[in-house]
C-alpha positions in Angstrom: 76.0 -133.1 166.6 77.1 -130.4 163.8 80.8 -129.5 163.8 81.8 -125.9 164.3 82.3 -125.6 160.5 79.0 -127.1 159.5 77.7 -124.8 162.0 79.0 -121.6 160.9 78.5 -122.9 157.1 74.5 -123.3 157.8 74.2 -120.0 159.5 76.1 -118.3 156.8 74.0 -119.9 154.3 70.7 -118.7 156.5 72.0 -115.0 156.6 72.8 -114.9 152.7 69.3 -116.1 152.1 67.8 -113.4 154.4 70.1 -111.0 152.3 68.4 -112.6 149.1 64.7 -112.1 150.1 65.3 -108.6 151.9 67.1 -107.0 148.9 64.4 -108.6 146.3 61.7 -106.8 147.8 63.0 -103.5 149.5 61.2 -102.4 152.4 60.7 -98.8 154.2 61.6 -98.1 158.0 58.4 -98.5 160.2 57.0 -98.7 163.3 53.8 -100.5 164.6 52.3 -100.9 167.7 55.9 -98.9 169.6 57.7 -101.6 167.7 60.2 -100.0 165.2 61.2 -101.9 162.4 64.1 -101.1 160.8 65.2 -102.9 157.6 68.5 -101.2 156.9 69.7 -102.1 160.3 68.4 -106.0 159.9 70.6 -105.9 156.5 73.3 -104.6 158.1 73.5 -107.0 161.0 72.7 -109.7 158.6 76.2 -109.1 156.5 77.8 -108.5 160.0 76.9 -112.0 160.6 78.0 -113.2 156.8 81.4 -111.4 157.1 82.3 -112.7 161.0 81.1 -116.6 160.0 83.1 -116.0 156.9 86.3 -115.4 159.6 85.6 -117.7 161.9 85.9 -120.5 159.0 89.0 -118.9 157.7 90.4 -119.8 161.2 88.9 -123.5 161.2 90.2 -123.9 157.6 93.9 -125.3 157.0 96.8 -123.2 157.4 100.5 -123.3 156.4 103.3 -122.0 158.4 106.4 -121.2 156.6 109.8 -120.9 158.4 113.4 -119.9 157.2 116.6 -121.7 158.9 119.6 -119.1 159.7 122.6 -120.6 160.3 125.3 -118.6 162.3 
């Protein structure tokens, strides 16, 4: 099984290539069949997804905690 980093790493690397193919070849709002489509939206809730997998591996990554003695 996939740790929670290699997790987040593939679905940020599956969002920024849906980012990629949307923004090459720009496509109009639409609706079909009731169905609305709405592109702007998708690429929207596609960098959502980049930018909250790009904090969630901020928090996984290693941190340093710095602390300061004061003697009385």
């Amino acid at each position: 099984m996939a740790t929670d980093t290699e997790q987040l790493t593939a679905i940020r690397s599956l969002a920024l290539q849906r980012i990629a193919e949307i923004t090459a070849t720009p496509k109009p709002n639409y609706s079909i069949d009731g169905q609305q489509v709405a592109w702007a939206d998708y690429l929207r809730q596609l960098q959502a997804t980049v930018d909250w997998c790009n904090e969630r591996l901020a928090d996984l990554g290693p941190f340093e905690i710095r602390t300061r003695g004061v003697s009385e």
